[in-house]
C-alpha positions as CSV (number, residue, x, y, z in Angstrom):
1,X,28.0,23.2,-47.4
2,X,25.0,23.2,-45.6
3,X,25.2,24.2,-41.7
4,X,25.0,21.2,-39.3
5,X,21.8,21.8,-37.3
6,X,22.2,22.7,-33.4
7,X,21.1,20.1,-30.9
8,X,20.5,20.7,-27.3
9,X,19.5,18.7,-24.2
10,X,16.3,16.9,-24.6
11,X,13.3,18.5,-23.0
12,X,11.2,16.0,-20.2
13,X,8.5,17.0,-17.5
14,X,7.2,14.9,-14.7
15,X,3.6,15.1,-14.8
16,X,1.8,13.8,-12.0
17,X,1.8,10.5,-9.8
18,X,-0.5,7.6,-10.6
19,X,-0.1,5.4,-8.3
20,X,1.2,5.7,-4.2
21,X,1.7,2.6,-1.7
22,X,4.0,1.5,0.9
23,X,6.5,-0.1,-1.4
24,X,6.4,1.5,-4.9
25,X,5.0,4.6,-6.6
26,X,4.1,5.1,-10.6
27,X,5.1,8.4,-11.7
28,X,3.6,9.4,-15.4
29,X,6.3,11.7,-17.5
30,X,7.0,12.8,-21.1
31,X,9.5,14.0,-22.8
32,X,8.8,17.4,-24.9
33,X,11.3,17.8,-27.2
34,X,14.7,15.4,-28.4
35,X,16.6,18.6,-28.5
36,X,17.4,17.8,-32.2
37,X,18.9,14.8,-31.2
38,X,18.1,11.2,-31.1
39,X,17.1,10.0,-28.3
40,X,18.6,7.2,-26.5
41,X,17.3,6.8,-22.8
42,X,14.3,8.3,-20.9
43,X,13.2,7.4,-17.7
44,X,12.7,8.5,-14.0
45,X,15.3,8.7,-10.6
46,X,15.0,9.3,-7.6
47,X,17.0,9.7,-3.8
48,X,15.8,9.9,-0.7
49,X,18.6,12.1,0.5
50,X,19.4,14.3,-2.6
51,X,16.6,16.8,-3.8
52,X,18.1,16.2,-7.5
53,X,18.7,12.9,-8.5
54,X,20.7,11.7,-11.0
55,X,21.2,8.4,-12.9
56,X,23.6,7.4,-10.7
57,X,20.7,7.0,-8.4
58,X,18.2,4.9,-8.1
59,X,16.7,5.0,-11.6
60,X,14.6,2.8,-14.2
61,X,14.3,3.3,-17.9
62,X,11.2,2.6,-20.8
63,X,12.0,0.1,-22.9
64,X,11.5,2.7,-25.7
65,X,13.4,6.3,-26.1
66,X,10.7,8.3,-27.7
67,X,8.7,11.8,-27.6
68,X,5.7,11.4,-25.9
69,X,4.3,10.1,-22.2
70,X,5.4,7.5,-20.1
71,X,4.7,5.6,-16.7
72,X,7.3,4.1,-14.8
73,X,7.6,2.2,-11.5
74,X,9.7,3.3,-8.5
75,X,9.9,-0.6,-6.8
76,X,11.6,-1.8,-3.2
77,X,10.8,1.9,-1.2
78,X,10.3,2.1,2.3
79,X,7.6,2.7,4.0
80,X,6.8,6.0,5.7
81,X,9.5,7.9,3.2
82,X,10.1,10.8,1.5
83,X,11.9,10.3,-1.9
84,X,13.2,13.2,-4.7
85,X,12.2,12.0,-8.1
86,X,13.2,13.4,-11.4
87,X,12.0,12.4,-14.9
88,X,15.0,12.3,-17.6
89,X,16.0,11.9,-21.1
90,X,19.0,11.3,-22.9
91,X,20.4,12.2,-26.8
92,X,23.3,12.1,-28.6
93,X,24.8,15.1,-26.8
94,X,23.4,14.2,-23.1
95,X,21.2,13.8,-20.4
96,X,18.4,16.2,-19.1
97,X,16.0,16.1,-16.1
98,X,13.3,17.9,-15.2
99,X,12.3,19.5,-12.0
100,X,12.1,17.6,-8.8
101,X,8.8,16.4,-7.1
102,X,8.6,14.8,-3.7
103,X,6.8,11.5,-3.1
104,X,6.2,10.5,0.5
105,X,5.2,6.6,0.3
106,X,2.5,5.0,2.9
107,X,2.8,4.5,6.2
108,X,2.1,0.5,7.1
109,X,-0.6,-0.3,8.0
110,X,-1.8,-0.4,11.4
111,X,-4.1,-3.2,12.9
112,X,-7.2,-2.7,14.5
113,X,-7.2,-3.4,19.0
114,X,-9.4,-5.6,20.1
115,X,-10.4,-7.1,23.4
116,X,-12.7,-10.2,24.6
117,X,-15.4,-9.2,26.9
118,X,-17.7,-10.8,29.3
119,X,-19.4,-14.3,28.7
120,X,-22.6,-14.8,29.6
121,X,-24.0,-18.7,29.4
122,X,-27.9,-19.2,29.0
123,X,-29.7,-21.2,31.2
124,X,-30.0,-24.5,29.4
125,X,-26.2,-24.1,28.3
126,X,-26.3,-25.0,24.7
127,X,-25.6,-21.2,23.9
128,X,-24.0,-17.8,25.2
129,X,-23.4,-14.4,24.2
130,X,-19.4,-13.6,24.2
131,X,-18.7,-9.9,23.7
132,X,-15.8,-8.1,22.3
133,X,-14.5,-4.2,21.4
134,X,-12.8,-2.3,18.9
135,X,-10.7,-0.1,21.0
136,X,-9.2,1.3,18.5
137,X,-9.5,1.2,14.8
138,X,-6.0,1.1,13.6
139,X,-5.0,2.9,10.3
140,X,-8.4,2.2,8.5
141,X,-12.2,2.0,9.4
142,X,-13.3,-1.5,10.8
143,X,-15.6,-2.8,8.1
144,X,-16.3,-6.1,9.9
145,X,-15.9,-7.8,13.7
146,X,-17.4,-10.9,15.6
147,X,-16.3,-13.6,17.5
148,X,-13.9,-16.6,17.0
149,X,-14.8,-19.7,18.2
150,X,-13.3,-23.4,18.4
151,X,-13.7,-26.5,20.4
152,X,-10.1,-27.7,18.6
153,X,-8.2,-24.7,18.2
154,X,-7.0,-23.1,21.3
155,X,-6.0,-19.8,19.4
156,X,-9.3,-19.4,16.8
157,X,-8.1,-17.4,13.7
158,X,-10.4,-16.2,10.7
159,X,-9.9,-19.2,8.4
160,X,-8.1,-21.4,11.2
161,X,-9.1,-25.2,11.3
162,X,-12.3,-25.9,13.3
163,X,-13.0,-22.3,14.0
164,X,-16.8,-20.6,13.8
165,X,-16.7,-17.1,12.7
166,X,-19.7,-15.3,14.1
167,X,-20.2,-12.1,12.7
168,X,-21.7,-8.9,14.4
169,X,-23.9,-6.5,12.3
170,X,-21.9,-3.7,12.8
171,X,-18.8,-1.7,11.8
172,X,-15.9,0.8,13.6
173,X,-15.1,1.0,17.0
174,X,-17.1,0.1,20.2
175,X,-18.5,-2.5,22.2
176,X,-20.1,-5.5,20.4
177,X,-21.8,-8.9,21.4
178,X,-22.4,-12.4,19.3
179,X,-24.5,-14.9,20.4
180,X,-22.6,-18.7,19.6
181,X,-25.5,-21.3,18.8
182,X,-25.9,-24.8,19.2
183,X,-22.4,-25.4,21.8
184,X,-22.1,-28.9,23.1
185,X,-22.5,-30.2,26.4
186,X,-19.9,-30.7,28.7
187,X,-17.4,-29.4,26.1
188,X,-14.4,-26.4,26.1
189,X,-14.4,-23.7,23.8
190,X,-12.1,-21.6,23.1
191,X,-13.1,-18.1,22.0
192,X,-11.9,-14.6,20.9
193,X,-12.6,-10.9,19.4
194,X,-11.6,-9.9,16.0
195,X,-12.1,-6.9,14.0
């Protein structure tokens, strides 16, 4: 009789991360060697409390069990957290998993703060210049600011019904001004900052 070939554990690696947000992370992974076996399962897990995850963890399989690479999705994370992920592949005689990497998601993102300044009407009345500042530029650079303004809307917001969006020319933090054109007599605006 011929001998009855050995099989071991499957053989998978993690290979890098190819995609990081708030809520999800793609992690790319391949699996090296069947062991001998035939494969069954492969697919990545991962904990945010246990530095080696198992399928009883959080996990999510390809929909094929080959050699070769693969990119899976880690969906529904938190914000702001650091998760334990580990690649794995399953044969005939079990379940293998590679080493553990750590993936820290992104923090939300923080708005920009922004304040109204001064008015000041012209002389004939049918403009004025309304200025505002980025006080702070929240978790990203400012890449555009102005000035809101409505006749209608008591609380002008980009898009809002009836509102003007005057832009300013510039970008990031600091002090700003817009000039409004052509304002109506004897009529109430309503007006704010944005960034």
């Amino acid at each position: 009789p011929l001998p009855t070939p050995e099989v071991d554990l499957p053989i998978v690696n993690i290979n890098n991360i190819v995609e990081l947000l708030q809520d999800s992370a793609v992690i790319n992974s391949e699996v090296v060697s069947d062991g001998g076996g035939v494969l069954s399962e492969r697919g990545i897990c991962w904990s945010s409390s246990s530095s080696t995850p198992t399928i009883n963890d959080a996990h999510v399989s390809a929909s094929t069990a080959e050699l070769g690479q693969y990119q899976l999705a880690m969906q529904n994370l938190q914000p702001n957290t650091a998760y334990y992920v580990r690649a794995y592949a399953t044969n005939n005689i079990g379940t293998a998993y590679s080493g553990s990497i750590r993936v820290v998601t992104q923090s939300e993102p923080v708005l920009p703060t922004v304040i109204t300044d001064r008015v000041d009407h012209s002389p004939i009345g049918l403009s004025t210049l309304i200025g505002g500042e980025v006080v702070d530029e929240g978790s990203s650079p400012v890449t555009q600011r102005g000035i809101l303004i409505s006749s209608t809307n008591q609380s002008p917001t980009v898009g809002g019904t009836g509102v003007t969006l005057i832009l300013d020319t510039g970008m990031g933090a600091g002090y700003y001004a817009c000039i409004a054109h052509g304002l109506e007599y004897a009529t109430t605006y309503y007006y704010r900052a944005f960034a």
